[in-house]
ZAVEX-850618 format. One line per field, with one value per residue (C-alpha): residue in three letters; x, y, z. Coordinates in steps of 0.02 Angstrom, whole numbers. Each point is the difference from the previous one (the first is absolute). Layout:
BEGIN
type (ala,...)
xx (X,...)
yy (Y,...)
zz (Z,...)
REM end
This chain:
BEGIN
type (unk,unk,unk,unk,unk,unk,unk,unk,unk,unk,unk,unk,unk,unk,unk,unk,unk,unk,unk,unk,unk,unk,unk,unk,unk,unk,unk,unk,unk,unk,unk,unk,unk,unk,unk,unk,unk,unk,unk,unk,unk,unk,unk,unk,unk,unk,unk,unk,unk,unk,unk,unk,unk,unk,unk,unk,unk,unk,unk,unk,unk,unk,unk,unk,unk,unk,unk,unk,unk,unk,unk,unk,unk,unk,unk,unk,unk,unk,unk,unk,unk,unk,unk,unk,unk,unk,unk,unk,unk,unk,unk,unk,unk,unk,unk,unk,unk,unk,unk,unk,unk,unk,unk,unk,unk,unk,unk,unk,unk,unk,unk,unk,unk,unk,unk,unk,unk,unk,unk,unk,unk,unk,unk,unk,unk,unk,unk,unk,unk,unk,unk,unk,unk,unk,unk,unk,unk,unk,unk,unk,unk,unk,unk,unk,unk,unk,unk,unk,unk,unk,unk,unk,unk,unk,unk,unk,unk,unk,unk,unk,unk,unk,unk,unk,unk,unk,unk,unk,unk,unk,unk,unk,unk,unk,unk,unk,unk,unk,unk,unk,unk,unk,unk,unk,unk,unk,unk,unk,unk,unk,unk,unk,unk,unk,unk,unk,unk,unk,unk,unk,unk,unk,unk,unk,unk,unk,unk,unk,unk,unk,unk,unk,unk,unk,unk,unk,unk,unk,unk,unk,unk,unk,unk,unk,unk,unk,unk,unk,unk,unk,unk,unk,unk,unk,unk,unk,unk,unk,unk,unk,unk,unk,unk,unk,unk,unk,unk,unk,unk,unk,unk,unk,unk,unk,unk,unk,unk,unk,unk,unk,unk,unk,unk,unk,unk,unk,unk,unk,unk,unk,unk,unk,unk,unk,unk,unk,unk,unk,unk,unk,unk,unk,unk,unk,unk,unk,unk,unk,unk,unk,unk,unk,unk,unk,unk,unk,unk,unk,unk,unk,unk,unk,unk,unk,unk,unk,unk,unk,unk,unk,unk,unk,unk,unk,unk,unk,unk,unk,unk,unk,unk,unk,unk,unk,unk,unk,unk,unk,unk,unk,unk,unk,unk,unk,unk,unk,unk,unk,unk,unk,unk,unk,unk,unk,unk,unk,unk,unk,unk,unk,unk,unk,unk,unk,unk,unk,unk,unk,unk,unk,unk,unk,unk,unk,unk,unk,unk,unk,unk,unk,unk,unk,unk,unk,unk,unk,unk,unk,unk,unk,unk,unk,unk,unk,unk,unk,unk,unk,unk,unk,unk,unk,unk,unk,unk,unk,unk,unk,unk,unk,unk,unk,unk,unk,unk,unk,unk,unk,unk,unk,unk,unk,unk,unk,unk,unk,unk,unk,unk,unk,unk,unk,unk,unk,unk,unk,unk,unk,unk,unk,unk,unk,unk,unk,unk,unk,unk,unk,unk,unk,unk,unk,unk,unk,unk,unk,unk,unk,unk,unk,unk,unk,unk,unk,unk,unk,unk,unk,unk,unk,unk,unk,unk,unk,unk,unk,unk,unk,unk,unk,unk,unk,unk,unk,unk,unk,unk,unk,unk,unk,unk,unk,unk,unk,unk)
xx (9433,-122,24,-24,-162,-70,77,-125,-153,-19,33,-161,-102,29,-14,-152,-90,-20,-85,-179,-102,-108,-28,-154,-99,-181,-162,-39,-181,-114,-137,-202,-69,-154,-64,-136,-130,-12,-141,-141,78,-60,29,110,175,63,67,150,-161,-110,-68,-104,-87,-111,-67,8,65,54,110,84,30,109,94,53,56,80,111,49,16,39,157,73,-25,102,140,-8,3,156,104,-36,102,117,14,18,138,113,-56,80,170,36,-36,147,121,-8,83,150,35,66,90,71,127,51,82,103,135,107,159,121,149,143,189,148,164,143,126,119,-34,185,-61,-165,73,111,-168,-89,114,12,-186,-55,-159,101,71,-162,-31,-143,-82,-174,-113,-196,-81,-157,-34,-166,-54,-125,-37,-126,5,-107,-32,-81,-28,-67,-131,92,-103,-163,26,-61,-137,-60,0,-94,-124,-23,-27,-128,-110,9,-66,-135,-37,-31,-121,-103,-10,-63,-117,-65,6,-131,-105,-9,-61,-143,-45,13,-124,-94,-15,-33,-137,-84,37,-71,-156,-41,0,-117,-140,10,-12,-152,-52,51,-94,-160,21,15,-161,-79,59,-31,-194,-4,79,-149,-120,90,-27,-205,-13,98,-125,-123,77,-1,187,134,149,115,-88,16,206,41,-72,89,151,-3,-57,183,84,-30,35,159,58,-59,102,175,-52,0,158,70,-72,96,173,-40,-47,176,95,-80,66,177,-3,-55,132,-138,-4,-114,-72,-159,-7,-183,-30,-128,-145,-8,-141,-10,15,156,-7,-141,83,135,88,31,167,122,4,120,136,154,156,154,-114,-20,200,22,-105,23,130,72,20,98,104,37,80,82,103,23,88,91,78,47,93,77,65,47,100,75,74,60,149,70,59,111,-25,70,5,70,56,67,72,44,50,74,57,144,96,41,133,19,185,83,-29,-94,-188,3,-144,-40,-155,39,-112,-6,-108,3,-95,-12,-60,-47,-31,-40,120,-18,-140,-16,-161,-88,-77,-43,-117,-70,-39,-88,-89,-69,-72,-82,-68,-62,-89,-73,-70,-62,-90,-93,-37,-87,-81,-79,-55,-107,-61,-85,-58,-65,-96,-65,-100,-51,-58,-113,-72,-56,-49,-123,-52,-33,-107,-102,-14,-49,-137,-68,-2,-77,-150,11,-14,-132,-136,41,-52,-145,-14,-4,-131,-114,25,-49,-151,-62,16,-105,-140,31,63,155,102,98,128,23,-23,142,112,-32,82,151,23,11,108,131,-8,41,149,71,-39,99,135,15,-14,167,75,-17,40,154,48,-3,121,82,7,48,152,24,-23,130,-148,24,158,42,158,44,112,149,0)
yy (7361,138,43,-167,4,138,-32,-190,107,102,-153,-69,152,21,-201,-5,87,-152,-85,-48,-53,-96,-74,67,-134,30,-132,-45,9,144,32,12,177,-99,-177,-80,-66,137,107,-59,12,126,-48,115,30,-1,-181,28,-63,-98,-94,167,-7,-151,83,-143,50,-205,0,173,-65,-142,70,141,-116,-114,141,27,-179,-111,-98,-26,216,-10,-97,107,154,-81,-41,190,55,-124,78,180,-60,-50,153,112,-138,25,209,-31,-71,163,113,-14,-143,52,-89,25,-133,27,-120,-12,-103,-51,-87,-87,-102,-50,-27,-112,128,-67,53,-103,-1,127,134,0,11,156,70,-41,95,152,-8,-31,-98,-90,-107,-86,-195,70,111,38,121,55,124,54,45,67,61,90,15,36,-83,57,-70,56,-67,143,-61,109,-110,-31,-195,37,110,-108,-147,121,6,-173,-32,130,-63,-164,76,71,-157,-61,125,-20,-177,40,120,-163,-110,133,-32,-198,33,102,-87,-172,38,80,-173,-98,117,-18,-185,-7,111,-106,-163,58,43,-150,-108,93,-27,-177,-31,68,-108,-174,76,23,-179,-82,45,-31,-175,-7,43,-138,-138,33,-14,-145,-84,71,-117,182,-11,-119,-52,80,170,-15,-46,128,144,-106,16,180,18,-79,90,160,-59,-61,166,90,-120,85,175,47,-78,99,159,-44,-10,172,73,-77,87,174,-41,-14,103,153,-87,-87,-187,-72,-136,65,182,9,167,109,33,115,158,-42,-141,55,-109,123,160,-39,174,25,1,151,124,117,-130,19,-118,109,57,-199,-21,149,-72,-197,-50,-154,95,142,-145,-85,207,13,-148,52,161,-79,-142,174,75,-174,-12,182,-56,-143,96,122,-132,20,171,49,22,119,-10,107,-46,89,-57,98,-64,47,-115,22,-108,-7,-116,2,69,175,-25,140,-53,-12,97,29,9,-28,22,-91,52,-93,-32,-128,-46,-183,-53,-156,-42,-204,-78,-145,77,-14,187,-10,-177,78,154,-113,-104,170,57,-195,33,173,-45,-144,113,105,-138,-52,166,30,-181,72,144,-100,-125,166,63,-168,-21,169,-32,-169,27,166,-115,-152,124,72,-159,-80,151,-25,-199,36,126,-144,-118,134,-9,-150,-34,145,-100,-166,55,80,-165,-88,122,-4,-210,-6,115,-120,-133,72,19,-170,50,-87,-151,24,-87,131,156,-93,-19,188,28,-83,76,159,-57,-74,169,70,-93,14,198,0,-81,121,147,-93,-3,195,44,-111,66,177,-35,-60,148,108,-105,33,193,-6,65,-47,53,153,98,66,155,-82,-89)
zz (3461,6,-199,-39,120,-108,-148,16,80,-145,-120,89,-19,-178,-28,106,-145,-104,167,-7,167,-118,-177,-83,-75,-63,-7,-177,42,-83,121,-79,57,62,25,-104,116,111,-72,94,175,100,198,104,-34,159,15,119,125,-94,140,41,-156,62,154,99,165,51,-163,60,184,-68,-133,114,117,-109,-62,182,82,-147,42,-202,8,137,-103,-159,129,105,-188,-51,154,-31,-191,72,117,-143,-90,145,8,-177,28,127,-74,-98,152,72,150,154,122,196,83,169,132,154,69,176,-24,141,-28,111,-113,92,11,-109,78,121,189,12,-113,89,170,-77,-76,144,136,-119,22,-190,-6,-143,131,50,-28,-145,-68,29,-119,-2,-87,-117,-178,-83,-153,-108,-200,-139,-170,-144,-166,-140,-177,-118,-129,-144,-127,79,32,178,-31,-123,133,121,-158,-21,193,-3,-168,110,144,-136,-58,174,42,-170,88,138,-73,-106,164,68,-142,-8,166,-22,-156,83,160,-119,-99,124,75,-154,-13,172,-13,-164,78,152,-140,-79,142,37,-184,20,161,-115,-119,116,70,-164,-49,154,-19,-173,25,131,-125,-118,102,46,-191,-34,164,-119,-124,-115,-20,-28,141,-114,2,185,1,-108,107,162,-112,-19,178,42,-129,89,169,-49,-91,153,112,-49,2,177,17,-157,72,183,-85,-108,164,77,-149,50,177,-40,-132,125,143,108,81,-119,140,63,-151,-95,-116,84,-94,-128,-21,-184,-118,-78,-169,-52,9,-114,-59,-163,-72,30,-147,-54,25,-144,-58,89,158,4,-10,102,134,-5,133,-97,-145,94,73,-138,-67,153,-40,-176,77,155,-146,-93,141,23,-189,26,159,-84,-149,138,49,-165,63,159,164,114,192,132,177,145,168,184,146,163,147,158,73,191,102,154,5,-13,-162,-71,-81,-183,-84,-219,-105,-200,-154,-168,-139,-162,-163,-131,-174,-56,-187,-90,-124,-14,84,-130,-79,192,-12,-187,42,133,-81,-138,156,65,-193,-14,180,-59,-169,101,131,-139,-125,166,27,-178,1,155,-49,-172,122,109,-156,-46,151,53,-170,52,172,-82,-130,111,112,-112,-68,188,40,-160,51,177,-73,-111,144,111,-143,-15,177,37,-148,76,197,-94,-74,162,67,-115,-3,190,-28,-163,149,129,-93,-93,-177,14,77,165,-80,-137,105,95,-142,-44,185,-48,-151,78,141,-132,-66,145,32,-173,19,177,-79,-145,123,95,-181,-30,182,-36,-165,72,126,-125,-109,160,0,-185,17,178,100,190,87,91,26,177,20,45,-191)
REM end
């Protein structure tokens, strides 16, 4: 037995040779140097916390606490340990399994004698116990073993399964790192969503003013018989207009307001923003420079993800091909016991050993390990198409979210101009009144000019602040690792 042990070891040692862990696939995707719309950027680089960059000290409260107390982090956080827990089984299965059995036992049992009543009175007066009616016997038995088993990964097959648990467990980390930054970048939206829709309430609640006295002003002319009815609905219609666009925005700005509050793991019954120092839609930072296509990849959490699956699928196709080749497995067995009756019978004692090994290969299996070595490459150059079409779509829309940025902050300048000549406007229209050079009416209308100006201009600030969040997401800014990753 034992030169038949070694005799298969060393088979498996030289064999193991042709074993891979993994197979080696590559992406068919040839990665620019630089990207083409990034020239102009020049905001910080440091994007791991981008919420510092706007200085607003409200917006850092609650995305710090979000990462702490949000309840889907919680989730991600709970399936990552679940991920490393398989990791460690399959790293198991690797070692040797041992085993201890122990037990004890009390027997009695009482036997009718055989033999006729005149042999046992001849026994019985020659003082034999063999003369008795029956037989009565008690006694105890225990014993004590170890069994140990071993299968030894001579081809890889379970070191590549220890590989695949472990890109898994990658995976599932990238995925939390990208649940940590939905979260920031969704309080972050709806703090801007939020903080937009105060202002223009306020600009709304100037323009019903504005309206509401020009509608005033409307109606002592038409008295005056110096306008028409219809130049006083169509102001009243305006006037309504206004108020009825106004009517939903509190009530949008409430349920933005609930989002931050379960976003950042708060009852949202009773939770208002506190006020902020600064209006933070006017100190919009400029986009991050310095940013290239494979420190994007590098850095992007679903992109890392969607590798680690590439490579756990490799170790699994690896692991599949592995049962085309044999397994060997060792076991070994001890145990010891005694036996005791309760007779002049001595106790019986022994301990015995058995240690054996063994060799299993496929020889017909009906084409079962040759389909599911083809299932594993499908799964693999699956995992790896997805992989490439995700890496072009990053490309694609770190690009897009630079060039809409850029283009945004040149609108918003133009409306800022734009805005700045109409309140000019609307000054100098109110002076032209006083001293009787112009109409109230049209120093009016100059007002609400410049109001709709400033609502289209708050809305195009939301747009940018929006799109850079966006393109935050697109560069992987917004997730931290912790030491224990």
């Amino acid at each position: 037995m034992n030169k038949w042990l070694y005799v298969s070891l060393l088979t498996g040692l030289i064999l193991s040779g042709c074993a891979k862990d993994q197979v080696q696939v590559e992406s068919q995707v040839m990665l620019p140097l630089q990207f083409d719309q990034t020239d102009m950027a020049k905001g910080s680089a440091e994007i791991a916390q981008w919420w510092q960059n706007w200085n607003d000290p409200v917006l850092n409260r609650l995305i710090e606490q979000g990462l702490t107390t949000n309840h889907e982090l919680k989730v991600a956080l709970e399936n990552l340990q679940a991920a490393r827990s398989t990791t460690q089984l399959a790293e198991a299965d690797l070692k040797p399994a041992l085993g201890a059995n122990a037990g004890v036992s009390a027997h009695q049992f009482q036997l009718d004698n055989p033999l006729n009543s005149d042999v046992k009175n001849v026994l019985s007066q020659l003082g034999s116990s063999l003369g008795d009616d029956n037989f009565n016997f008690s006694g105890h038995a225990q014993h004590m073993g170890f069994i140990a088993s071993w299968e030894l990964d001579i081809f890889g097959q379970k070191k590549s399964d220890v590989d695949a648990a472990r890109y898994a467990s990658l995976a599932t980390m990238q995925q939390w790192y990208g649940a940590q930054m939905l979260v920031a970048s969704d309080i972050a939206q709806n703090y801007f969503t939020v903080r937009s829709l105060q202002q223009r309430i306020k600009i709304g609640d100037h323009t019903v003013a504005t309206l509401q006295q020009l509608k005033r002003y409307a109606q002592g002319r038409f008295r005056a018989g110096q306008i028409t009815d219809y130049d006083v609905k169509d102001v009243d219609a305006k006037l309504t207009a206004v108020q009825a666009q106004l009517a939903t925005l509190q009530a949008q700005a409430d349920a933005y307001q609930r989002n931050i509050a379960v976003l950042t793991g708060q009852v949202p019954q009773g939770f208002k923003l506190a006020a902020s120092p600064q209006n933070i839609l006017q100190h919009i930072p400029a986009p991050p420079q310095g940013q290239r296509p494979l420190q994007i990849l590098n850095r992007r959490p679903d992109i890392q993800a969607k590798q680690a699956v590439v490579q756990a699928y490799s170790a699994k196709r690896a692991s599949a091909q592995a049962d085309l080749l044999p397994r060997f497995n060792m076991q070994f067995f001890w145990q010891t016991g005694q036996l005791s009756l309760d007779s002049d019978l001595p106790d019986l004692k022994g301990y015995g050993g058995l240690v054996s090994a063994g060799m299993t290969l496929p020889i017909f299996t009906a084409g079962r390990i040759h389909h599911n070595i083809e299932i594993s490459d499908h799964r693999l150059q699956a995992a790896l198409a997805d992989y490439d079409h995700a890496v072009l779509k990053a490309l694609a829309e770190v690009d897009s979210s630079y060039q809409l940025q850029f283009a945004l902050s040149r609108q918003n300048l133009l409306l800022a101009q734009a805005l700045h000549k109409a309140n000019q406007q609307a000054k100098d229209a109110s002076t032209l009144y006083r001293y009787g050079q112009m109409t109230l009416d049209r120093a009016l209308s100059a007002r609400l000019t410049a109001n709709e100006l400033a609502d289209k201009q708050v809305q195009g600030k939301l747009a940018q602040a929006q799109n850079l969040l966006d393109l935050y997401k697109t560069l992987g800014g917004g997730w931290q690792s912790t030491q224990s990753d």
